[in-house]
TORGU-407263 format. One record per residue: residue in one letter; x, y, z of N, C-alpha, C, CB in turn. Coordinates in steps of 0.001 Angstrom, whole numbers, plus 500000, padded with zeros to 6 digits. Glycine has a CB too. Layout:
BEGIN
aXYZXYZXYZXYZ
...
//
This chain:
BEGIN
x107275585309350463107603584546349263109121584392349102107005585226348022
x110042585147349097111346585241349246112133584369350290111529586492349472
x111330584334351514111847583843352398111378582503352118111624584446353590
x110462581905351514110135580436350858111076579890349761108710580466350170
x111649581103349126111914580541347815113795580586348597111269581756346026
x114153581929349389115462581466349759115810579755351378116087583288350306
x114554579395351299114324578287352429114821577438351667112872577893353048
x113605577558350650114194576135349862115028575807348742113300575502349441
x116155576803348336117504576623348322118015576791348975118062576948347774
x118713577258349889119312576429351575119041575164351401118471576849353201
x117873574312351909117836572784351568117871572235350794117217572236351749
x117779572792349631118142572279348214119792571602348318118046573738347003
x120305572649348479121587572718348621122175571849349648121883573946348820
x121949571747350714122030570815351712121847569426351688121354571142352456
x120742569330350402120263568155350149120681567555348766118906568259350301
x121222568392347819121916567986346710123318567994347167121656568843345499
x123921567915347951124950567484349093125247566463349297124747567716350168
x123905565778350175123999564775350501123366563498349537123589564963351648
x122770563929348098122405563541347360123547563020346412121590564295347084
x124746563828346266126081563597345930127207562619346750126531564852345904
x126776562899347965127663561952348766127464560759348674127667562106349998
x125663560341348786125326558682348740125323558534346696123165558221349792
x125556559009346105125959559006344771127111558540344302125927560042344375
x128280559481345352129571558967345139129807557825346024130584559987345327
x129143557660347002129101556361347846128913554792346735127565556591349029
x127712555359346006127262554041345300128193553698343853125532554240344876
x128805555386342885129191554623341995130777554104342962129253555511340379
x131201554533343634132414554422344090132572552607344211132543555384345557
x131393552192345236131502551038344993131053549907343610131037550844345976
x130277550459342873129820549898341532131295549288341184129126551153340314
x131853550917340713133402551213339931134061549868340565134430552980340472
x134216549660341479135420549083342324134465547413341937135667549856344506
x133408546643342041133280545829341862133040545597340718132818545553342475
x132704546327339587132762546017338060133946546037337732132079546873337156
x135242546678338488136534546702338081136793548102336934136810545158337419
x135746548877337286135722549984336296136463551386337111133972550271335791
x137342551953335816137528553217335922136391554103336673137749553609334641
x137073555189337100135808555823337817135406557328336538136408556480339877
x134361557354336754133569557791335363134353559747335507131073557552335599
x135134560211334704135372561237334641134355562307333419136750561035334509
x133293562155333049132473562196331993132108563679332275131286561058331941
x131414563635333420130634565489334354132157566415333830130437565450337233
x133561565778334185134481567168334244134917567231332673136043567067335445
x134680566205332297134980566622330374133969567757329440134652564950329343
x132990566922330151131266567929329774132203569223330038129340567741331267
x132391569519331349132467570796331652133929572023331270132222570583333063
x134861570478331139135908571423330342135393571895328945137330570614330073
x134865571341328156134202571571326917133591572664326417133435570863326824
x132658572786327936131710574142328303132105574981328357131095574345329259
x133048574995329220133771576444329555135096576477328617134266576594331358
x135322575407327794136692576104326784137819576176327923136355578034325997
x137846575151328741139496574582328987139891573698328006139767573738330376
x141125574466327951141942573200327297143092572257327426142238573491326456
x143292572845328584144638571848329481144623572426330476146292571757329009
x145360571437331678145377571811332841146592571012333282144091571636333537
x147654572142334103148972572000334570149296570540334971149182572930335713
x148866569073335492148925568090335502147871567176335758149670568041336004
x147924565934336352146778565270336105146053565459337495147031563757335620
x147031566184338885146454566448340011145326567714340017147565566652340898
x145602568456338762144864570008338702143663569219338167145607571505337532
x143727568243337020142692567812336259141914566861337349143221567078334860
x142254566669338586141681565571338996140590566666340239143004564201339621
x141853567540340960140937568278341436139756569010340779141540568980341943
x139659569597339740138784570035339007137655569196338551139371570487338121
x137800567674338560136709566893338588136162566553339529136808566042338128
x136446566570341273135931566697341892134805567749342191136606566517342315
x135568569127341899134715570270342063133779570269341162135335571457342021
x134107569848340018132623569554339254131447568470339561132952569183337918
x131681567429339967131391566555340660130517567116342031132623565878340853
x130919567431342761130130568052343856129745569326343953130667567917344872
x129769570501342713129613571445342505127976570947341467131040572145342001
x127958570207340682127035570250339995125673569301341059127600569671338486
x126090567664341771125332567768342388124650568386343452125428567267342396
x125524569190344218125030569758345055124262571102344397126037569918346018
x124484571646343307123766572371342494122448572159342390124215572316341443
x122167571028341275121007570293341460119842569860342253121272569700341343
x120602569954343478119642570262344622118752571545344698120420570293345787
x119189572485343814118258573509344657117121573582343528119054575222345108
x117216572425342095116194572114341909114888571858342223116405571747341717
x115225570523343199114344569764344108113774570653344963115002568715344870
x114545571645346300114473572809347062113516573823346163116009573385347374
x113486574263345093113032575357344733111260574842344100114243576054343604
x111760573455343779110146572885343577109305572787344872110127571296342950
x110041572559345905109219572247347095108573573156347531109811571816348088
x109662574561347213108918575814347905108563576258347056109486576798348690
x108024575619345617106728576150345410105558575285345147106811576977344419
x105480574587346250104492573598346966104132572403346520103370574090347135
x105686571809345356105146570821344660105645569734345594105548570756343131
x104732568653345645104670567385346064106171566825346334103886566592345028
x106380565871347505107331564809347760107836564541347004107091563857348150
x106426563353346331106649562572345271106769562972343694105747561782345416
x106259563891343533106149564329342430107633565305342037104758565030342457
x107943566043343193109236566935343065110066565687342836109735568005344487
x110038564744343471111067563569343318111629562990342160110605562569343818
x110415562491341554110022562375340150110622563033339020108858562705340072
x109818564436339628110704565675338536112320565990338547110126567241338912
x112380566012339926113926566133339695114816565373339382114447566450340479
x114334563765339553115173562815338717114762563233336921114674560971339236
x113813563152336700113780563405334985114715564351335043112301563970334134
x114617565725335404115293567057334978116955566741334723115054568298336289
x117202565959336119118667565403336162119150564780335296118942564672337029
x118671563704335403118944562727334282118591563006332542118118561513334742
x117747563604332716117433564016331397118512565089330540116053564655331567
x119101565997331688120231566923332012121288566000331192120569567209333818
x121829564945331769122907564487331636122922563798330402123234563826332655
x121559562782329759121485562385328646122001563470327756120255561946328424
x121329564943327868121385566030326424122913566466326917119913567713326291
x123161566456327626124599567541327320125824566336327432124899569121328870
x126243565305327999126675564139328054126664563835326020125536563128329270
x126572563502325218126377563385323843126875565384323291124356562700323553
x125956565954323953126147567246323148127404567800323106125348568264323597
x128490567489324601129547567761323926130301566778323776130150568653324348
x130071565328323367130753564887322247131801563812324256131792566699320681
x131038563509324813131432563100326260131448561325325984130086563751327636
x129797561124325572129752560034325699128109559806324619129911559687327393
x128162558514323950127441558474323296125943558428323646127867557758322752
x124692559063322659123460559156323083123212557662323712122491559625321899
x122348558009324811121579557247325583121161555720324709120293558219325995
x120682555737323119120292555040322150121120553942322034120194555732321076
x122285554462322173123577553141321986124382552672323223124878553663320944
x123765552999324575124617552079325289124149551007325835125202552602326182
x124586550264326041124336548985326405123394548965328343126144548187326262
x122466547598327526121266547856328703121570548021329764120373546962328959
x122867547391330804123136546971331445123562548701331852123805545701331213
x124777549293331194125101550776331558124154551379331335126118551450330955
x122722551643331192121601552296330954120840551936332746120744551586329324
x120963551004332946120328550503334303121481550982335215119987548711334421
x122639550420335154123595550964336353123402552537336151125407550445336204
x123183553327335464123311554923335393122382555552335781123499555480334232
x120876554989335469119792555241336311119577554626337885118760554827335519
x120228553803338524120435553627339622120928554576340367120971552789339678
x122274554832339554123107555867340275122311557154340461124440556184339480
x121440557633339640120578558693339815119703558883341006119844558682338825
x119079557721340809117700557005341605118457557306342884117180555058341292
x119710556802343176120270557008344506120653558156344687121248556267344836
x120703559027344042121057560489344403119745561479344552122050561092343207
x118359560869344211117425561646344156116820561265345403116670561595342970
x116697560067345499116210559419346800117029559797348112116273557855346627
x118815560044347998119020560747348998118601562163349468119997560681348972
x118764562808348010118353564411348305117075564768348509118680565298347255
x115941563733348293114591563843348850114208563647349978113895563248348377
x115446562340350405115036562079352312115667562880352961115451560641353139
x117000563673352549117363564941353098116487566129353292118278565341352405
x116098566382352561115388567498352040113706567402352773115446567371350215
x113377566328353490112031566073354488112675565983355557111024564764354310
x113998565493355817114384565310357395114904567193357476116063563730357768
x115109567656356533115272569068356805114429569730357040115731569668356075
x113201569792356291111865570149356593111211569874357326111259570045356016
x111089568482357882111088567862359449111646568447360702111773566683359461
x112599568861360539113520569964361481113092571040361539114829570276361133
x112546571527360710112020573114360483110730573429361077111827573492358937
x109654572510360853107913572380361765108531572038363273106522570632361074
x109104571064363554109132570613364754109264571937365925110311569568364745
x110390572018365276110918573980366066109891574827365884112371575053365178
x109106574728365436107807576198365140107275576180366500106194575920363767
//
């Protein structure tokens, strides 16, 4: 059981990785053809959280949004990973871990005061934001079978 449950965070992790990369792949280009700022929202949440309140310039503040940035998706992965190994479905872990995510980001995104409830933004940023998800779940799910794919083959 241990060795199931530490399997599938290893690929969790591996796969909320690469779930982050084609994430930052997609808003990267969104940002750049809407002509939009790139969304610093995850490292405000998290200064908030943890009670920073400044940081030595805008290079400390920038690194620190990265690490939040790929610290939380690749986090998230071992969501997906920890559902699998406990035998829940493809599709259904898929499913779940986009709600959990996204649902994640609706409540604490508003809770600390980041960005307004889900209720008031406009349709258009309601669809681009669930895309961006959709593409991060869909990567970390086809990761997360080509990993597990790797793993039977070798048996």
């Amino acid at each position: 059981m241990l060795t199931r449950i530490a399997d599938g965070i290893g690929k969790g992790v591996l796969a909320g990785f690469a779930g982050t990369a084609a994430m930052t792949l997609s808003s990267t280009l969104e940002a750049k053809l809407r002509g939009r700022q790139f969304s610093t929202a995850p490292a405000k949440a998290a200064t908030r959280a943890l009670g920073i309140e400044t940081f030595d310039d805008g290079e400390a503040y920038a690194r620190f949004s990265n690490l939040v940035h790929w610290g939380y998706g690749t986090g998230w992965g071992v969501a997906g990973g920890l559902m699998r190994a406990f035998g829940v479905g493809p599709r259904v872990a898929t499913g779940a871990h986009f709600a959990t995510l996204w649902g994640s980001a609706l409540y604490s995104l508003p809770k600390y005061e980041v960005a307004p409830p889900v209720t008031e933004w406009a349709a258009e940023d309601v669809a681009v934001d669930v895309f961006h998800h959709l593409v991060y779940v869909g990567a970390a799910a086809l990761a997360f079978e080509l990993l597990d794919r790797g793993d039977t083959d070798g048996r």
